[in-house]
DSSP file (Angstrom, degrees, kcal/mol; ACC not computed):
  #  RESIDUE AA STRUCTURE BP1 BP2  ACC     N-H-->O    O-->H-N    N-H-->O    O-->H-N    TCO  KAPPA ALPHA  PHI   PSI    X-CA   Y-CA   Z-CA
    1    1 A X              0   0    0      0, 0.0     2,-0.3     0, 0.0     5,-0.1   0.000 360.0 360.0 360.0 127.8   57.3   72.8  137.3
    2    2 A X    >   -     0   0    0      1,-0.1     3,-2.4     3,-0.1     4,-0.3  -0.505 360.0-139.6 -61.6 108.7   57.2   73.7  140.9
    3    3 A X  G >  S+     0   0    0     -2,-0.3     3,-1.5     1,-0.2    -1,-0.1   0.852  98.0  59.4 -59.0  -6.9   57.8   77.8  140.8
    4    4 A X  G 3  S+     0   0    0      1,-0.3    -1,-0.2     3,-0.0    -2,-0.1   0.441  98.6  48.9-118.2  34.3   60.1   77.2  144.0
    5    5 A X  G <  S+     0   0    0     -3,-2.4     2,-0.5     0, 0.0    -1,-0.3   0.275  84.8 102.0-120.5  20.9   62.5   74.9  142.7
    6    6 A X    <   +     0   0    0     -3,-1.5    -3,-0.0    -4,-0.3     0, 0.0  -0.706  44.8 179.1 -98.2 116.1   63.1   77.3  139.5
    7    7 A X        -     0   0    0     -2,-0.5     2,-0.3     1,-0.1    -1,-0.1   0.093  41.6-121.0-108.9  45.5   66.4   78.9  140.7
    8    8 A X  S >> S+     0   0    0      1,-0.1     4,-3.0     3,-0.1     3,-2.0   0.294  73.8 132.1  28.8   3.7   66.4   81.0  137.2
    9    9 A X  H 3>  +     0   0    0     -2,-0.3     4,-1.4     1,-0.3    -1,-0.1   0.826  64.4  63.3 -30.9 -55.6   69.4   79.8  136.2
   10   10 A X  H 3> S+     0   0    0      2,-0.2     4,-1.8     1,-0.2    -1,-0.3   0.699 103.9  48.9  -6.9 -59.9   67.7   79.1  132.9
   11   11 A X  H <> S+     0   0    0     -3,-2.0     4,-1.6     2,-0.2     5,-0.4   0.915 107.5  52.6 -79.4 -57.3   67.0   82.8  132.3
   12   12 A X  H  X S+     0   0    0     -4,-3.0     4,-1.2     1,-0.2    -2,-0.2   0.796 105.9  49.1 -80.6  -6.8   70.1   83.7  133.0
   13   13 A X  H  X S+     0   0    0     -4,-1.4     4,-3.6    -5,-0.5     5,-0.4   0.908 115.8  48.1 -68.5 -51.2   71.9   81.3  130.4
   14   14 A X  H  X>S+     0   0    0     -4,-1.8     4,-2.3     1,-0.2     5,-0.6   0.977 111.6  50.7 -59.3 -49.5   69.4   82.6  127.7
   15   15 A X  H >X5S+     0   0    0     -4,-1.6     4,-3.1     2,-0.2     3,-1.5   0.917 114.5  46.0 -20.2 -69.8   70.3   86.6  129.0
   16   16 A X  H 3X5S+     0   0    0     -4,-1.2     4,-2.4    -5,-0.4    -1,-0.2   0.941 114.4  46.8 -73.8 -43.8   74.1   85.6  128.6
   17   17 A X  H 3X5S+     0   0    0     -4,-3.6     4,-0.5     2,-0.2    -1,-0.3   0.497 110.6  50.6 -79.2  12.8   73.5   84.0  125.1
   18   18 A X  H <X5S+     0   0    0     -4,-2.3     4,-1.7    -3,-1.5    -2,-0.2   0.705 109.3  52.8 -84.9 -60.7   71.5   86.8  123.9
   19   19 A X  H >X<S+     0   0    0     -4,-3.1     4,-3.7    -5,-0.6     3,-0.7   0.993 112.4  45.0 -37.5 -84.0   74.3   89.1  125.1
   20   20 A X  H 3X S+     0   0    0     -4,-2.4     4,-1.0    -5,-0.3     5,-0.2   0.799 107.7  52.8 -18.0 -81.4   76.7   87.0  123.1
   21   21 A X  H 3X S+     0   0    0     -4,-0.5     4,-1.1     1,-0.2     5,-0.4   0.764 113.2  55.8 -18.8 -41.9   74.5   86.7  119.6
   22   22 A X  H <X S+     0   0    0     -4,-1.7     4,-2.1    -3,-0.7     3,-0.5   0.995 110.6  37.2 -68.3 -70.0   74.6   90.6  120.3
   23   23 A X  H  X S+     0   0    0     -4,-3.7     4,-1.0     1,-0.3    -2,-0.2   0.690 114.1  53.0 -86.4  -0.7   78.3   91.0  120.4
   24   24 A X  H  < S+     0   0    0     -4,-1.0     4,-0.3     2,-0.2    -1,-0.3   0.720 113.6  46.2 -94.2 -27.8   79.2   88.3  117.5
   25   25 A X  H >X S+     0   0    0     -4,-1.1     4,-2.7    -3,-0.5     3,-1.0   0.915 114.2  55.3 -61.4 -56.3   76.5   90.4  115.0
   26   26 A X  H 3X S+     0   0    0     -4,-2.1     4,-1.5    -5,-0.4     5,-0.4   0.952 110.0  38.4 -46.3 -58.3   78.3   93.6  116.3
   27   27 A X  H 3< S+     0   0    0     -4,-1.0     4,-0.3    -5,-0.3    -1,-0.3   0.627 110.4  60.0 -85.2   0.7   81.8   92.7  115.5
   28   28 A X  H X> S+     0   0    0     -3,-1.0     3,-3.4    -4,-0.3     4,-1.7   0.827 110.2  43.2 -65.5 -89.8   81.0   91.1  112.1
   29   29 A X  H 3X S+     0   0    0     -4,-2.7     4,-1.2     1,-0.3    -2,-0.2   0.552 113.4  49.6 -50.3 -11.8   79.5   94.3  111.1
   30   30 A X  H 3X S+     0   0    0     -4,-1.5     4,-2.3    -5,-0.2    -1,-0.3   0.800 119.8  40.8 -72.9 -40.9   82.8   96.1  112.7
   31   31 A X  H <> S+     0   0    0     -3,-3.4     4,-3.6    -5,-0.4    -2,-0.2   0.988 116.2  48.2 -68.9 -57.0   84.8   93.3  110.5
   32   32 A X  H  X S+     0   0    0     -4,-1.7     4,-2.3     1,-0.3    -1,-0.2   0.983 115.8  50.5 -61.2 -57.8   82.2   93.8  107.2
   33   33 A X  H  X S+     0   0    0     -4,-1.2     4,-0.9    -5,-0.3    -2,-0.3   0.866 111.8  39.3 -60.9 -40.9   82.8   97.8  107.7
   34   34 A X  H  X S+     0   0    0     -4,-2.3     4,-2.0     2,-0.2     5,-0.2   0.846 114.2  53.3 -90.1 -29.6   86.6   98.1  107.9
   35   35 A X  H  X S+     0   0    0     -4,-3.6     4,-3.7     2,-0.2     5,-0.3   0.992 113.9  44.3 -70.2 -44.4   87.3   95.3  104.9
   36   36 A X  H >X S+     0   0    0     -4,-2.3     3,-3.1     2,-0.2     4,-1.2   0.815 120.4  48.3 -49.2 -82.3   84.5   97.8  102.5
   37   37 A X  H 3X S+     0   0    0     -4,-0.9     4,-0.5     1,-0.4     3,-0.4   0.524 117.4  41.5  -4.6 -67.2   86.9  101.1  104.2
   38   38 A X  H 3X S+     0   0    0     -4,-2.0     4,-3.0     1,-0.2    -1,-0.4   0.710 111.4  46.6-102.8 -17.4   89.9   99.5  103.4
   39   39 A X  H << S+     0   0    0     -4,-3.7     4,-0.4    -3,-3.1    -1,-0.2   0.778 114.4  54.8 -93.4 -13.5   89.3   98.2  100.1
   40   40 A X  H  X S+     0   0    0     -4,-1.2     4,-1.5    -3,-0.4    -2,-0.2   0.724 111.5  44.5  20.4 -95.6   88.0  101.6   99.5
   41   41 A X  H  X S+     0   0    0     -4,-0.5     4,-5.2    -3,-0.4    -2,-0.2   0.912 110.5  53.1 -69.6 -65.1   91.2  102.9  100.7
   42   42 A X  H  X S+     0   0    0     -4,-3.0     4,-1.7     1,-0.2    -1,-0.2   0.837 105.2  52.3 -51.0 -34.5   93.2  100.5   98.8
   43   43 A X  H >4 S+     0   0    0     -4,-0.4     3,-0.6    -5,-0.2     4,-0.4   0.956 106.8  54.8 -72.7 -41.2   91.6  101.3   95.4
   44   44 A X  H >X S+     0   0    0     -4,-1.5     3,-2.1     1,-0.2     4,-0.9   0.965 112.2  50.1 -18.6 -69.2   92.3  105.1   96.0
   45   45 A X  H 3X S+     0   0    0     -4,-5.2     4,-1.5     1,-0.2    -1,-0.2   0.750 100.1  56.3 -50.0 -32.9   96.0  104.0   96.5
   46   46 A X  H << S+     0   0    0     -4,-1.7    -1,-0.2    -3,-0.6    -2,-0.2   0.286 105.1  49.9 -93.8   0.5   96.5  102.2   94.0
   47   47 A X  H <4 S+     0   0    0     -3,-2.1    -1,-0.2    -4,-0.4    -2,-0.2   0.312 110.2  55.3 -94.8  -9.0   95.5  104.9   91.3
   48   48 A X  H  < S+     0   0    0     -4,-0.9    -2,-0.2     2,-0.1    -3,-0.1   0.704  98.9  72.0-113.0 -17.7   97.8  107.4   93.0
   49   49 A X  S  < S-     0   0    0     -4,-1.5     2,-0.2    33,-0.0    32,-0.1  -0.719  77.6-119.9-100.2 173.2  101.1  105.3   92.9
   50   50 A X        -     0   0    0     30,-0.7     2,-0.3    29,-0.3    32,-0.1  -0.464  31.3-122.2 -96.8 156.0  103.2  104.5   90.4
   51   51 A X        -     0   0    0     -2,-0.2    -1,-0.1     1,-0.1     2,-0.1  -0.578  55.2 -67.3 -97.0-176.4  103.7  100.9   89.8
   52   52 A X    >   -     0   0    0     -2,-0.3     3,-0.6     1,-0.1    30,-0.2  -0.138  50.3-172.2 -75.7 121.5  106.8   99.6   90.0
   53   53 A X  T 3  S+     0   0    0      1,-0.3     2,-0.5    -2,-0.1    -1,-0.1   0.997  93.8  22.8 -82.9 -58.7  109.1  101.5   86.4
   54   54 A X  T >  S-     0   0    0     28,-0.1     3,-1.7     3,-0.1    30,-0.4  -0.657  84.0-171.2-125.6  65.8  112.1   99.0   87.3
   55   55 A X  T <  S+     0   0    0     -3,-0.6     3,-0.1    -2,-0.5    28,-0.1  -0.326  77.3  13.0 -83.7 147.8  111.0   95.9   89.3
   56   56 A X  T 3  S+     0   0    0      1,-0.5     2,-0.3    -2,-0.2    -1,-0.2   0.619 101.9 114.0  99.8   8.1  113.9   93.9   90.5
   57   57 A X    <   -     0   0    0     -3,-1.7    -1,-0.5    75,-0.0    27,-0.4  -0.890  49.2-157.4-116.7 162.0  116.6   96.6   89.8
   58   58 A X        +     0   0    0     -2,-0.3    75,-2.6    -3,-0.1    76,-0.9  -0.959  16.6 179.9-130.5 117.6  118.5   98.3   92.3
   59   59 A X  E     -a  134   0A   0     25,-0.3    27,-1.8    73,-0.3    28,-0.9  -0.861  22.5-141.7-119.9 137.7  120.3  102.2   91.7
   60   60 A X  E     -ab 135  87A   0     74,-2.1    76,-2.0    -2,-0.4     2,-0.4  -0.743  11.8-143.4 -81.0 139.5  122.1  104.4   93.3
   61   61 A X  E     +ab 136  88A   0     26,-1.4    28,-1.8    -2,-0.3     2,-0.4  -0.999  21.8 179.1-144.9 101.5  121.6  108.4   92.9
   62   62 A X  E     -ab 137  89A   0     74,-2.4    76,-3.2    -2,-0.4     2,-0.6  -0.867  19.1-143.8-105.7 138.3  124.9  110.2   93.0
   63   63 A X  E     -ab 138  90A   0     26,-2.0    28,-3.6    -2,-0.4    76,-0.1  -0.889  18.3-179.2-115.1 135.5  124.7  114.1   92.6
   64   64 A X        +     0   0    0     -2,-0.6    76,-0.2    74,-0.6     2,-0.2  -0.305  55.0  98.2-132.0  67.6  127.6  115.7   90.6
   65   65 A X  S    S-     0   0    0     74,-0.2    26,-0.2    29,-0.1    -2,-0.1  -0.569  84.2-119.2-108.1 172.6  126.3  119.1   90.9
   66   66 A X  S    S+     0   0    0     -2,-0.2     2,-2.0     1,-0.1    -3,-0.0   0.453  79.2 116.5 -98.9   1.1  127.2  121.9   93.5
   67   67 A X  S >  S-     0   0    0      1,-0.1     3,-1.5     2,-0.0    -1,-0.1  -0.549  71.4-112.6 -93.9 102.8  123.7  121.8   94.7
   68   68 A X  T 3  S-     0   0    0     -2,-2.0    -1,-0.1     1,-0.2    -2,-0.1   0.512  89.2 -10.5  19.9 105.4  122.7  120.8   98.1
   69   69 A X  T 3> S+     0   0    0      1,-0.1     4,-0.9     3,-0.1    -1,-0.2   0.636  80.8 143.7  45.7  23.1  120.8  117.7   98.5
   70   70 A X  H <> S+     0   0    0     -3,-1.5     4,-1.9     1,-0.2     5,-0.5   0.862  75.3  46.2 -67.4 -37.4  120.1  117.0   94.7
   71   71 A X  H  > S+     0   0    0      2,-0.2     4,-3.8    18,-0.2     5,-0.3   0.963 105.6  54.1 -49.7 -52.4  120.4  113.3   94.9
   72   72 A X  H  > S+     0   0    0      1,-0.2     4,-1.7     2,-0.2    -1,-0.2   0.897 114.4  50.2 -57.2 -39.4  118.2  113.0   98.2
   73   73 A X  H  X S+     0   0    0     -4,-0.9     4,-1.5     2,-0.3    -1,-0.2   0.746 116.1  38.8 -83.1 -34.2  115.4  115.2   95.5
   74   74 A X  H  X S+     0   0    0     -4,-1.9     4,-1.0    -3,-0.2     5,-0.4   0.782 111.6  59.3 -93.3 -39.5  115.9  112.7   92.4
   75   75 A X  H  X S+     0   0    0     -4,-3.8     4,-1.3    -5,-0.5    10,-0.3   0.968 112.9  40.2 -42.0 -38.9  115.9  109.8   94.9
   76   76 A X  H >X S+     0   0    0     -4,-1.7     4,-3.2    -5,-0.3     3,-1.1   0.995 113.1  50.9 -70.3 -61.2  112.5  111.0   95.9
   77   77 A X  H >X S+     0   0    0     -4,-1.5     3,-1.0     1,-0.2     4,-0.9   0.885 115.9  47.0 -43.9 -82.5  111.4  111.7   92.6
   78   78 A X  H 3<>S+     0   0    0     -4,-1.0     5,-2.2     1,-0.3     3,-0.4   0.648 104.1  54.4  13.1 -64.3  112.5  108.2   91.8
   79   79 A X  H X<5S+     0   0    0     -4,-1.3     3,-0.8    -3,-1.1    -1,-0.3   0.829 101.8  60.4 -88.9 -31.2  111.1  106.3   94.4
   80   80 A X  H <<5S+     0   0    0     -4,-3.2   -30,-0.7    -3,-1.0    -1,-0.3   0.783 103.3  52.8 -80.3   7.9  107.5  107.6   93.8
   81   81 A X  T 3<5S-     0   0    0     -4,-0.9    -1,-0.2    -3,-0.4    -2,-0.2   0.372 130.2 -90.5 -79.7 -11.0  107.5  106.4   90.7
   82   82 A X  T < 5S+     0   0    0     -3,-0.8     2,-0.6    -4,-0.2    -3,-0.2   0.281  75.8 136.0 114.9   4.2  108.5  103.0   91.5
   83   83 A X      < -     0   0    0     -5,-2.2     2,-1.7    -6,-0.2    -1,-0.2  -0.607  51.5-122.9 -98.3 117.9  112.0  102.8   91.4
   84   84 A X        +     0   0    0     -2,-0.6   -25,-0.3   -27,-0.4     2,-0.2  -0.277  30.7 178.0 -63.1  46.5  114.4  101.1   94.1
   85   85 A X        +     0   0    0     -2,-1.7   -25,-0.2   -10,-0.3     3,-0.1  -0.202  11.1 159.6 -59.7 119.4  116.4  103.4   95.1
   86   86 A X        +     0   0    0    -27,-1.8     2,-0.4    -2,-0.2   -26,-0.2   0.485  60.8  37.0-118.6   1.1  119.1  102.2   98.0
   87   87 A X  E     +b   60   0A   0    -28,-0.9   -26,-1.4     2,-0.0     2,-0.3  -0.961  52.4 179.1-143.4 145.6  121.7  104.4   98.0
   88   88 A X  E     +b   61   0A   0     -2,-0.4   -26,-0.2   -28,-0.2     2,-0.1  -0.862  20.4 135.8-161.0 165.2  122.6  108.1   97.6
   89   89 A X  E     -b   62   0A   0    -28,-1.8   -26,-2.0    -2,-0.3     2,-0.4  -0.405  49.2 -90.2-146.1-167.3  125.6  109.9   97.7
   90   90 A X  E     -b   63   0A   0    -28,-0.2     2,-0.2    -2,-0.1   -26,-0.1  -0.929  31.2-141.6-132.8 176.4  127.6  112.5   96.1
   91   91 A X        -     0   0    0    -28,-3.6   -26,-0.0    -2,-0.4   -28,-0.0  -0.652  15.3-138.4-122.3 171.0  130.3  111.8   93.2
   92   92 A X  S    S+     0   0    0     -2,-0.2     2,-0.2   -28,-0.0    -1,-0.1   0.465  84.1  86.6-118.5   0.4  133.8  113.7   92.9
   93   93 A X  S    S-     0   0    0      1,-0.1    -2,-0.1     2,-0.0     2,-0.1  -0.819  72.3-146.8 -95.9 139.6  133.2  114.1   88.3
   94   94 A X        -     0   0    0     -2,-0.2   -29,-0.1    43,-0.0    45,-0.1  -0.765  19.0-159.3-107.9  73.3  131.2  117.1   87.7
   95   95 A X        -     0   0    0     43,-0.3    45,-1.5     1,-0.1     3,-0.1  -0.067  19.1-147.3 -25.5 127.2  129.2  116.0   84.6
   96   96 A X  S    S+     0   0    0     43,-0.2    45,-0.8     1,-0.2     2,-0.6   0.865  84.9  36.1 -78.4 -37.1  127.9  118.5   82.5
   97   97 A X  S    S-     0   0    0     43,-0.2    -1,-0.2    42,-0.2    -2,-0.1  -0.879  92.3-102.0-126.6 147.3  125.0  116.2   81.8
   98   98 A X        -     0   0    0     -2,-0.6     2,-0.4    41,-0.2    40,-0.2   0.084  42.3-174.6 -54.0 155.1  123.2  113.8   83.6
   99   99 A X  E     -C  137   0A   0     38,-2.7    38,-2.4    21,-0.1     2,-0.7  -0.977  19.9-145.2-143.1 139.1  124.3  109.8   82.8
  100  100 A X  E     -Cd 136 122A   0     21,-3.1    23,-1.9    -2,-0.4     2,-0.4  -0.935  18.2-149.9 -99.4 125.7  122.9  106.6   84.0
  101  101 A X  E     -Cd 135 123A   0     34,-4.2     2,-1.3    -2,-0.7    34,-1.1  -0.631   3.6-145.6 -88.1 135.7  125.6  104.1   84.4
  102  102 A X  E     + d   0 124A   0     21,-3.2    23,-0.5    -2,-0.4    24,-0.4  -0.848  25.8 167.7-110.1 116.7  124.7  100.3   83.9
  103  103 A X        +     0   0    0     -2,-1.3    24,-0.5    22,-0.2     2,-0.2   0.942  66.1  19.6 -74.5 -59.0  126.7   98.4   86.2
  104  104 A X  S    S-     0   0    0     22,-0.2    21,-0.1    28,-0.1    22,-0.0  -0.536 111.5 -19.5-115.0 166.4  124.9   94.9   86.0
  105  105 A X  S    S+     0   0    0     -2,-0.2    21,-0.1     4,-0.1    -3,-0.0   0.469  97.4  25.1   8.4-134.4  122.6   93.6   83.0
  106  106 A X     >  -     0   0    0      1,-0.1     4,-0.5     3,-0.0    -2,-0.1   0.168  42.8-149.2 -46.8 141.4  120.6   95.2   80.2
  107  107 A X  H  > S+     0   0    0      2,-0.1     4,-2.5     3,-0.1     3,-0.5   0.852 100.1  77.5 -64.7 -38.3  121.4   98.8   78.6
  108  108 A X  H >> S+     0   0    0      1,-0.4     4,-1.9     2,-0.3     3,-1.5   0.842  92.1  47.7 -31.4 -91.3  117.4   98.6   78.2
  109  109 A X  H 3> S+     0   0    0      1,-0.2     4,-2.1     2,-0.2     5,-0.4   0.743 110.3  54.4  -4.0 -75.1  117.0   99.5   82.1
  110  110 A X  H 3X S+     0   0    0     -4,-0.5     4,-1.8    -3,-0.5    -2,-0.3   0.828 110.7  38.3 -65.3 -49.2  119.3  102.1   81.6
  111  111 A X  H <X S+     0   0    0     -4,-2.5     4,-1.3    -3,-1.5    -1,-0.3   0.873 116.5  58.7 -72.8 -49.5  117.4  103.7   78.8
  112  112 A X  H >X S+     0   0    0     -4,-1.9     4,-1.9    -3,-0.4     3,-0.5   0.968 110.2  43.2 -25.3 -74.8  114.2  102.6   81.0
  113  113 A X  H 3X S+     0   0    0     -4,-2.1     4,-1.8     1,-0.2     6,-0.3   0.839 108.8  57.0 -61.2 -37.5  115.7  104.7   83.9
  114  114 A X  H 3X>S+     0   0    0     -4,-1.8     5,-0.8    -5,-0.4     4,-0.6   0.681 100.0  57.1 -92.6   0.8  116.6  107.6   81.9
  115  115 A X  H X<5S+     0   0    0     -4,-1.3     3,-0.9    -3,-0.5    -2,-0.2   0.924 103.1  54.0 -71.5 -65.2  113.3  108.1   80.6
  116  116 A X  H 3<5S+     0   0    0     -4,-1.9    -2,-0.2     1,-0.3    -3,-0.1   0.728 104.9  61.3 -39.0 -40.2  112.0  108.5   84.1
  117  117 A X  H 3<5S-     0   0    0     -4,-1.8    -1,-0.3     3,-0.1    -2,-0.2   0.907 120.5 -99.8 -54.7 -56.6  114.6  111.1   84.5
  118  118 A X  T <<5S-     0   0    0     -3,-0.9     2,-0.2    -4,-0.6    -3,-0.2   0.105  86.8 -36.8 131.4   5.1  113.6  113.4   82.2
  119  119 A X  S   <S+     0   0    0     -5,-0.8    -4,-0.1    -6,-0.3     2,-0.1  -0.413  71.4 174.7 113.3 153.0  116.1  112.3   79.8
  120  120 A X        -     0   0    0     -2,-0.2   -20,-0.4   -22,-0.1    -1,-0.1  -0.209  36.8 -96.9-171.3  54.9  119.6  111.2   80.4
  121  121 A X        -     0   0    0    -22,-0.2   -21,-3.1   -23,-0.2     2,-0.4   0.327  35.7-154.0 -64.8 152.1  122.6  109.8   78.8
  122  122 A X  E     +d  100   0A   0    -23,-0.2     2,-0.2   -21,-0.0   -21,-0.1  -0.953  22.0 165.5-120.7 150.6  122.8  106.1   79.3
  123  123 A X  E     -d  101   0A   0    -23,-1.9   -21,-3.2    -2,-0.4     2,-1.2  -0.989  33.8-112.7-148.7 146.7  126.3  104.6   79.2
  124  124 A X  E     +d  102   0A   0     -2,-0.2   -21,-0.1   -23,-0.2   -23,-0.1  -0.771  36.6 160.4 -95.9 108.3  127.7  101.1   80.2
  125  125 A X        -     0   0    0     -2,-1.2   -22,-0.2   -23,-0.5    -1,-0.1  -0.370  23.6-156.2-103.9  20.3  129.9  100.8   83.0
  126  126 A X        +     0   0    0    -24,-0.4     2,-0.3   -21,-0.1   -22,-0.2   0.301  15.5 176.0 -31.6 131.2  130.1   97.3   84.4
  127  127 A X    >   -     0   0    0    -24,-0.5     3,-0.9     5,-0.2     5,-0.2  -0.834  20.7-172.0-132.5 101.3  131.2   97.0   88.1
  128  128 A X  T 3  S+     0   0    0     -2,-0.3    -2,-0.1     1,-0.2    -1,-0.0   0.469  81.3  62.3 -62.9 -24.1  131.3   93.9   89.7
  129  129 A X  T 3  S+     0   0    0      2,-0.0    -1,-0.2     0, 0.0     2,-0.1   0.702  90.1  80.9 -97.0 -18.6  132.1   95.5   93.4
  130  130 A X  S <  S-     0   0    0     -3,-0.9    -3,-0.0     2,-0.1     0, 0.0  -0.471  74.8-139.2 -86.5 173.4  128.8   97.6   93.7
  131  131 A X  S    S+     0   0    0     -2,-0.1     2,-0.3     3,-0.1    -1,-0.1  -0.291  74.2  74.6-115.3  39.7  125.6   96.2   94.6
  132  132 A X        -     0   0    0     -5,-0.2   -73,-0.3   -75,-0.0    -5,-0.2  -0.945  66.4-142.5-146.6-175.2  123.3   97.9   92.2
  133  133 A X  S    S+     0   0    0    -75,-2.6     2,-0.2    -2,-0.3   -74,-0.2   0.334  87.0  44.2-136.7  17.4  122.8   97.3   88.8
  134  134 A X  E     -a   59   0A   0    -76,-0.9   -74,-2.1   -32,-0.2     2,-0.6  -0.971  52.9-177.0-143.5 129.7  122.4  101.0   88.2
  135  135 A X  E     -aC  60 101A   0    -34,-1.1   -34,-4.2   -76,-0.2     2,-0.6  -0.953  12.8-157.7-146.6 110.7  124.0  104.5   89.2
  136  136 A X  E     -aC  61 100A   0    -76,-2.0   -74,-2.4    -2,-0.6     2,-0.6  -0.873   1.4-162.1 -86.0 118.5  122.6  107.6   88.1
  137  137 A X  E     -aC  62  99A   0    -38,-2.4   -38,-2.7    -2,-0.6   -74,-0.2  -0.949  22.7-144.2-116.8 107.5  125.5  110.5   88.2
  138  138 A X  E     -a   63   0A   0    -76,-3.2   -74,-0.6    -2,-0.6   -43,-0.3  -0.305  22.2-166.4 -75.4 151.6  123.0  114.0   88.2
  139  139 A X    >   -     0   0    0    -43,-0.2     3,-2.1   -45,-0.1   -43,-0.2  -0.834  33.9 -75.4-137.2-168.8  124.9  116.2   86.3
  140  140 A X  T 3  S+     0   0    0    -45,-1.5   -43,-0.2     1,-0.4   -44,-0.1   0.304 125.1  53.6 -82.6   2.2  124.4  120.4   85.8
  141  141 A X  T 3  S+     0   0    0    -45,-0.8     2,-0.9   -46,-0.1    -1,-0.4   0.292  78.5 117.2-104.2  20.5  121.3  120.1   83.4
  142  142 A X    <   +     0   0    0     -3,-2.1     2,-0.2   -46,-0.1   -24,-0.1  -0.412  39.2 166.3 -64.3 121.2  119.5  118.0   85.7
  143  143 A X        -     0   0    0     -2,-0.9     2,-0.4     3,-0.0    -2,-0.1  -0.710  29.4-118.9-119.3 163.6  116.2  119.8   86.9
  144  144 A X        -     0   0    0     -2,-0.2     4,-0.3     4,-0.1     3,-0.1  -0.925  49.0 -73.2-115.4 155.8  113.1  118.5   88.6
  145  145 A X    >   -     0   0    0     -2,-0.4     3,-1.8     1,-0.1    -1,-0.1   0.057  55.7 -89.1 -65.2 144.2  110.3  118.6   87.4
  146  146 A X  T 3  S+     0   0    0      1,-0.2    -1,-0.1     2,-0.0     3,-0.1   0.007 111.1  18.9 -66.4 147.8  108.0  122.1   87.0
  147  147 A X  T 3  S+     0   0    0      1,-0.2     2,-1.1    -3,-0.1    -1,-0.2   0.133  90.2 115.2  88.4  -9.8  106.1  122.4   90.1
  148  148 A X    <   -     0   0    0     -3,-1.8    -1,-0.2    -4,-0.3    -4,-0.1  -0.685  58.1-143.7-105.3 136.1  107.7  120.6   91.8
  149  149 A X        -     0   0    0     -2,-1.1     2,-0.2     1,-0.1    -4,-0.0  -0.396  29.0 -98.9 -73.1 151.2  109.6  122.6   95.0
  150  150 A X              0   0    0      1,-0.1    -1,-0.1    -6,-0.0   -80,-0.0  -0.486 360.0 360.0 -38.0 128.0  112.9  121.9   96.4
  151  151 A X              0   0    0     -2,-0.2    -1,-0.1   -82,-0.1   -82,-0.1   0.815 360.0 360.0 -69.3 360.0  112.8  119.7   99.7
C-alpha cells in the first residue's frame, strides 16, 4: 500500500469503535451494578413491610374520641401494616369502645381488622351507600401502640 494514498481513515474507524466497545462494557456494568443495588434494596424492603393484612378490602377510620387527629394515627398505624385505608374522618357517637363496622362481605375481615387494632368489637352493619366494606369507629379505649409517639 502506497503510504501516500493512506488518508487514515482506517485508524480512525478502529479509534471510534474502540471508543464505542469502551462505552457499551461501561454501561453494562452501570446496568449489572444498579439491578445487584436494587435487588439489594428490594430484599431489605420487603422484610420491613407488612404484607398486605386485608388485600382487596377497603375501610374507613372514623375517630369517636375527643382527641385530635386519632383517626389520621390509626390510619397510619393501619396502612403500614398493609391495610387500605381511603378515608378518614370523624363520627358524631362517642363509643366507649372501639368497633369495626362490616359494611360489605364477611364478619371474618372484621374480626381480621380488629386483630390488627389491638382488639376491637366487630359488629355488622351493612350499607350499601358507602364505598368501603369496612369502618372502624375508635372509641375512648383505643390506644396506639407502646412506643409509639403521637404524630
Amino acid at each position: 500500500m502506497d503510504p501516500s494514498r493512506f488518508d487514515g481513515s482506517f485508524m480512525e474507524f478502529a479509534g471510534k469503535l474502540r471508543v464505542a466497545a469502551i462505552a457499551v462494557v461501561a454501561l453494562a456494568g452501570v446496568v449489572a451494578a444498579a439491578l445487584v443495588w436494587r435487588g439489594a434494596g428490594a430484599a431489605d424492603l420487603v422484610g420491613a413491610q407488612a404484607p398486605a393484612a386485608l388485600p382487596g378490602i377497603v375501610i374507613e377510620v372514623r375517630n369517636g374520641t375527643s382527641r385530635s387527629g386519632l383517626a389520621r394515627q390509626a390510619a397510619r398505624l393501619l396502612r403500614e401494616r398493609g391495610v387500605d385505608v381511603i378515608f378518614v374522618g370523624t363520627s358524631s357517637a362517642r363509643p366507649d369502645s372501639t368497633t369495626v363496622l362490616v359494611r360489605r362481605g364477611s364478619v371474618v375481615r372484621g374480626h381480621e381488622l380488629a386483630r390488627l387494632l389491638g382488639g376491637a368489637r366487630v359488629r355488622s352493619e351493612p350499607d350499601s351507600l358507602l364505598r368501603v366494606d369496612l369502618t372502624v369507629l375508635l372509641g375512648a379505649d383505643f390506644r396506639l401502640p407502646k412506643g409509639r409517639l403521637p404524630l
